[in-house]
C-alpha positions as CSV (number, residue, x, y, z in Angstrom):
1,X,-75.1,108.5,36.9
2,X,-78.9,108.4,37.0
3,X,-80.9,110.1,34.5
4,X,-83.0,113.6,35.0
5,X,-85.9,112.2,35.6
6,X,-84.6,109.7,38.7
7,X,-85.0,110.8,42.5
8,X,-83.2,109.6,45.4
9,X,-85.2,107.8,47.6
10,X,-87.5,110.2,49.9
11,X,-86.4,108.7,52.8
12,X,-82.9,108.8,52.1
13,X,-83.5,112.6,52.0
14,X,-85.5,112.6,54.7
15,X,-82.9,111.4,57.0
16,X,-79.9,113.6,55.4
17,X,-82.1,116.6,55.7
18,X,-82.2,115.8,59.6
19,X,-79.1,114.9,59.9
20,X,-77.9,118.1,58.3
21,X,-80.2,120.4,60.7
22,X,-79.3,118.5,63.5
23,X,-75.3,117.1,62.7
24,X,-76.0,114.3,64.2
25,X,-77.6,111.2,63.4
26,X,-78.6,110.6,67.2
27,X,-80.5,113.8,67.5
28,X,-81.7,113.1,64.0
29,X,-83.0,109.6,64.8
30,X,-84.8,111.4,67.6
31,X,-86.7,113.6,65.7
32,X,-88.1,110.7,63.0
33,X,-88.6,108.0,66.0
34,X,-85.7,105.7,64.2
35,X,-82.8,104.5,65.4
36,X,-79.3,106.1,64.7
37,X,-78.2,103.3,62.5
38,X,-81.7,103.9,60.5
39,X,-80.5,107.1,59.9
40,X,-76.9,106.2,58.7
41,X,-77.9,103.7,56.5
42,X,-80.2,105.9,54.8
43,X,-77.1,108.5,54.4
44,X,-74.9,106.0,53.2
45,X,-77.6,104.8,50.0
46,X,-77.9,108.6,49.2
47,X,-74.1,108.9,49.4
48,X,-74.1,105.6,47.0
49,X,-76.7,106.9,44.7
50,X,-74.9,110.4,44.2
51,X,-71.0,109.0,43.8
52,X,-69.9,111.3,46.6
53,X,-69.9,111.9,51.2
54,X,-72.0,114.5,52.3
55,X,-70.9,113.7,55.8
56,X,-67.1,113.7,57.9
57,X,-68.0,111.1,60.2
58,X,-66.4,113.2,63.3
59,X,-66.2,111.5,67.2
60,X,-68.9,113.7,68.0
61,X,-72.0,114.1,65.5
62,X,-71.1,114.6,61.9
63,X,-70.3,117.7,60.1
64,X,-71.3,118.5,56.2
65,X,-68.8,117.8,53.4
66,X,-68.3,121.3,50.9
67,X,-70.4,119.6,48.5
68,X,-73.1,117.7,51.4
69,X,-73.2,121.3,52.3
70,X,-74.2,122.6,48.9
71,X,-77.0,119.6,48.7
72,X,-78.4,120.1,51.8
73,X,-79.3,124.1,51.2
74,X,-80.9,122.9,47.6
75,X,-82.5,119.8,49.4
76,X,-84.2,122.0,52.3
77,X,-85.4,124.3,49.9
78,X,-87.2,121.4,47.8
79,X,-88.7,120.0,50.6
80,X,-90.0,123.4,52.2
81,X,-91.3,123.6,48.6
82,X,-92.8,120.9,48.5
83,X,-94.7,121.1,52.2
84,X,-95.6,124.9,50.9
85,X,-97.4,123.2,48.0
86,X,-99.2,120.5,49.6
87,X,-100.7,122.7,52.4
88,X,-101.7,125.5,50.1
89,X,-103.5,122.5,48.3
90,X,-105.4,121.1,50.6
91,X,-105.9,124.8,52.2
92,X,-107.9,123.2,55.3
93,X,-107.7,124.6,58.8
94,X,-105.6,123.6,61.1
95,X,-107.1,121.4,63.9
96,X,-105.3,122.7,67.3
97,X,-106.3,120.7,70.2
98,X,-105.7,121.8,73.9
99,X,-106.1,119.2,76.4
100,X,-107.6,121.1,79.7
101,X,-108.9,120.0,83.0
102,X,-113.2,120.2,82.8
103,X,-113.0,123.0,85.9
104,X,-110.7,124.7,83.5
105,X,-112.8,124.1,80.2
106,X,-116.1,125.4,82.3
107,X,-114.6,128.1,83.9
108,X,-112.0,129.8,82.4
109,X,-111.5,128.1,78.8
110,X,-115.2,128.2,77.6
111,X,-116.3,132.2,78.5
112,X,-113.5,132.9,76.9
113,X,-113.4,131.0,73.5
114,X,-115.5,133.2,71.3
115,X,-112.3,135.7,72.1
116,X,-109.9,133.1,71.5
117,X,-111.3,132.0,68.0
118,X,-112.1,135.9,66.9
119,X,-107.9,136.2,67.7
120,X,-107.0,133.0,65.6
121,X,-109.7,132.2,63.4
122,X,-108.1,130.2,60.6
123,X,-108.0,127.1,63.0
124,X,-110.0,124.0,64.0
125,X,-110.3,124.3,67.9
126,X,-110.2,121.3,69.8
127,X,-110.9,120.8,73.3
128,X,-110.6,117.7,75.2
129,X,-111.5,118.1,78.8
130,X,-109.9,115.3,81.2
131,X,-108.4,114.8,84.6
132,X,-106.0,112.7,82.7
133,X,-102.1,113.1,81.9
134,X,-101.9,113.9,78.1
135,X,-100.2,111.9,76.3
136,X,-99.1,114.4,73.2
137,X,-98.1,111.9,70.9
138,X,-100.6,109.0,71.4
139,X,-103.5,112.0,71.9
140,X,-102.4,114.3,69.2
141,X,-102.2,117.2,71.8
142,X,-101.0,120.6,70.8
143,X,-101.4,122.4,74.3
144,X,-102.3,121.2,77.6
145,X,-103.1,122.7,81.2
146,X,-102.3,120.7,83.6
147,X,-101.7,120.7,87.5
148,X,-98.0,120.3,88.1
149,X,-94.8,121.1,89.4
150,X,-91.0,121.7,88.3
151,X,-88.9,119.7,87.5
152,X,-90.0,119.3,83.7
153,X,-88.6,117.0,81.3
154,X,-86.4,119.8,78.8
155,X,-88.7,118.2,76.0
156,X,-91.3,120.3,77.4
157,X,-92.4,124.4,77.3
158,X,-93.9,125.5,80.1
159,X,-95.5,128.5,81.6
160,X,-97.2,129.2,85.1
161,X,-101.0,130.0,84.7
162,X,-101.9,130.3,88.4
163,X,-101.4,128.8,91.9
164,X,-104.2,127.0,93.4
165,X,-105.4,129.4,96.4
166,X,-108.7,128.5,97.4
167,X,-111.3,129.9,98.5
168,X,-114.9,128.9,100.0
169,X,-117.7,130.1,98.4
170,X,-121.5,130.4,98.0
171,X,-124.8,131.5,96.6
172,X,-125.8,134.7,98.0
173,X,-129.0,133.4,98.3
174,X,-127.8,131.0,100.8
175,X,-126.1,133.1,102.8
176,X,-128.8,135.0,103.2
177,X,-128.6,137.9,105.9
178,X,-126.2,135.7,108.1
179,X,-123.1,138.1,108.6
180,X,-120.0,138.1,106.9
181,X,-117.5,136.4,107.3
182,X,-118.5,133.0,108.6
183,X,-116.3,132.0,111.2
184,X,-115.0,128.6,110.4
185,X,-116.7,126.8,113.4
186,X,-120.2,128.2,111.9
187,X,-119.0,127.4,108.7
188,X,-118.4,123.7,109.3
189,X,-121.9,123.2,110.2
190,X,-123.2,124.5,106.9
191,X,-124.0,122.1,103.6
192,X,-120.9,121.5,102.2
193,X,-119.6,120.8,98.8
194,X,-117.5,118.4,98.3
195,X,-115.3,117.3,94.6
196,X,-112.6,114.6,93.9
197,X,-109.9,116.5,95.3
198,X,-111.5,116.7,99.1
199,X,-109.9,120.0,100.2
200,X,-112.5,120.1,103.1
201,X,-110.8,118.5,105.8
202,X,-107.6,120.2,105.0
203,X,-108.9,123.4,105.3
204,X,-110.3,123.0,108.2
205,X,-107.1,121.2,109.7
206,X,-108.6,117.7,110.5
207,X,-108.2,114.2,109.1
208,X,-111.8,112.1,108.4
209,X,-114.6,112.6,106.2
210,X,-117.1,115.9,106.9
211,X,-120.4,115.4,105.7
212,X,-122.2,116.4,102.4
213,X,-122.6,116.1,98.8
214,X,-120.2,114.8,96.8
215,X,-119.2,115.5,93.0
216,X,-116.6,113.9,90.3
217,X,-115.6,117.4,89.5
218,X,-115.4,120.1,90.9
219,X,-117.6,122.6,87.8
220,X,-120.0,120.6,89.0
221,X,-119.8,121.4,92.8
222,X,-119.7,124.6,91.6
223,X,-122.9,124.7,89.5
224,X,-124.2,123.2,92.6
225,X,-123.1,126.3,95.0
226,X,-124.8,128.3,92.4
227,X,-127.7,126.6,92.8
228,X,-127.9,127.2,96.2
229,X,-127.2,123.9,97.6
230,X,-124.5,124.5,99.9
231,X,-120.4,125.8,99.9
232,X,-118.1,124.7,97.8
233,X,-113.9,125.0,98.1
234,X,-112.4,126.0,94.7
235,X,-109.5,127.8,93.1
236,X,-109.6,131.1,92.9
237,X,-108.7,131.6,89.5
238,X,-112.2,129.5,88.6
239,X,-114.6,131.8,90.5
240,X,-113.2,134.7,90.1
241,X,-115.4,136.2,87.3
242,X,-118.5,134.5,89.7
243,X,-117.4,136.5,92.6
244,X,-117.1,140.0,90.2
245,X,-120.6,139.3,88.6
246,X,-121.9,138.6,92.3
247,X,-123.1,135.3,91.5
248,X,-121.1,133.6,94.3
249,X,-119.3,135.3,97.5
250,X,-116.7,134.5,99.5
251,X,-117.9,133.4,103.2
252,X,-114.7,133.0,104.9
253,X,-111.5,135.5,104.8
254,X,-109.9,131.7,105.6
255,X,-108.1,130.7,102.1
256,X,-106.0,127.2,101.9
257,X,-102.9,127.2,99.1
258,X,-102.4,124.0,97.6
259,X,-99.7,122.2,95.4
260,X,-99.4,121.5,92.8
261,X,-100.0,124.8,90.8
262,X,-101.6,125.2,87.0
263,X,-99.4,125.7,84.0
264,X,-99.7,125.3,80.4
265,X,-97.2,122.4,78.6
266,X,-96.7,121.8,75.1
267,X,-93.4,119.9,73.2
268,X,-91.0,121.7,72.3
269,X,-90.5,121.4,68.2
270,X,-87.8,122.3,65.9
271,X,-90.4,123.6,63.0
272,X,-92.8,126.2,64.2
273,X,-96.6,126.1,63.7
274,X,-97.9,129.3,63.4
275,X,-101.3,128.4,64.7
276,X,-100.6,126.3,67.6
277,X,-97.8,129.7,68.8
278,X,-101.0,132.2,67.9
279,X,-102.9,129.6,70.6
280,X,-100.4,129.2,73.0
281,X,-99.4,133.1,73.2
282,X,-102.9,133.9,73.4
283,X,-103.3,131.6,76.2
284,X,-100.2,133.1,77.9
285,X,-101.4,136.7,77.3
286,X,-105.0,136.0,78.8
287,X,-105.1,132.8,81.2
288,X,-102.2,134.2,83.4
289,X,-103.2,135.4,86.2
290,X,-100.4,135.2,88.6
């Protein structure tokens, strides 16, 4: 038998301590990205290094062995010791990072962060704005908004922010005294707005380009309404506190719904993190507007 001061190896544990959760070395290879024979051989040196099985090898999964059963409850609570230990040493923030679209971030996210760090302040916020698909692994992405439809992969947690109604809008300056609301033939002829998603033409049911400015993104045809410049088509959701404060109006009672629709996606994990659920429910309980 080893002596006192001998430890099994860490992975060895590692991969019982899954396997134990989980009773099964498949799901367990999931969780540490290894395969399932990775996972039994590790079980197999600890069962050689401490004389006995800690598994019944069944058809399906595995189950615990009276004694495996006894060393995985003393083994858990080691290794939660030993994670309690190491954070409250380093006793650094936790970095969250949320992964929006830059309408989102300019529109909704960023009025709204002051709140958002008052509610969870021991954290590390960070925000990556892109139009691209996060990739949570690669990326390091907690939570994400993104525009997208069921069916999602069961991997995933997902909730329904808003649909994507929109809506034209413009400075009142522009408008002017011209008489609300502008028909759609008037409105046609008016400086429009245009982003990468080019919901122009389908909102006024014709195929070819309409003239006007055009913009990457669409907080930026925005700023540009704003400014004055001419009538931009957005989602709702992102002018909503633009239309309350006056700042923009609606000129047409016309509104276009478009797929797909806004939610928020993160993984589902087996451990919780109690900053990245204080981020996501805080999301949940002030970005939803449907």
């Amino acid at each position: 038998m080893p002596n006192h001061r001998s430890l099994p190896p860490l992975n060895a544990l590692r991969a019982f301590e899954a396997a134990g959760r989980k009773l099964s070395f498949r799901a367990a290879a999931d969780e540490l990205f290894v395969t399932q024979g990775a996972v039994a051989q590790q079980v197999r040196i600890l069962e050689e290094y401490i004389g006995f099985s800690l598994f019944q090898r069944l058809p399906r999964g595995v189950a615990l062995t009276s004694k495996g059963s006894v060393y995985f409850a003393e083994i858990t609570q080691a290794l939660d010791t030993i994670n309690k230990a190491t954070v409250q040493l380093l006793k650094e923030p936790e970095t969250v990072t949320i992964s929006v679209t830059p309408a989102f971030a300019t529109k909704i996210l960023l009025p709204q962060l002051s709140a958002l760090t008052a509610a969870v302040p021991d954290i590390d916020l960070r925000t990556v704005a892109t139009e691209s698909i996060a990739d949570f692994d690669r990326d390091q992405v907690d939570i994400a908004v993104r525009l997208t439809d069921p069916p999602f992969p069961t991997s995933f947690e997902t909730r329904l922010l808003f649909k994507q109604k929109l809506v034209p809008v413009a400075s009142p300056h522009l408008i002017g005294d011209r008489t609300l609301p502008i028909s759609l033939k008037y409105l046609r002829d008016m400086p429009l707005l245009h982003d990468s998603h080019n919901h122009w033409p389908r909102f006024f049911g014709i195929t070819g380009k309409l003239p006007g400015a055009v913009f990457n993104q669409t907080a930026l045809a925005l700023d540009a309404a704003l400014a004055g410049q001419g009538v931009a088509i957005a989602c709702q959701a992102f002018v909503q506190a633009d239309l309350s404060a006056g700042r923009l109006i609606q000129v047409s009672e016309s509104d276009l719904i478009v797929e797909p629709n806004y939610y928020l996606v993160r993984k589902r994990v087996t451990a919780s993190r109690k900053n990245v659920d204080a981020v996501w429910n805080w999301c949940i309980e002030n970005l939803v507007t449907i």
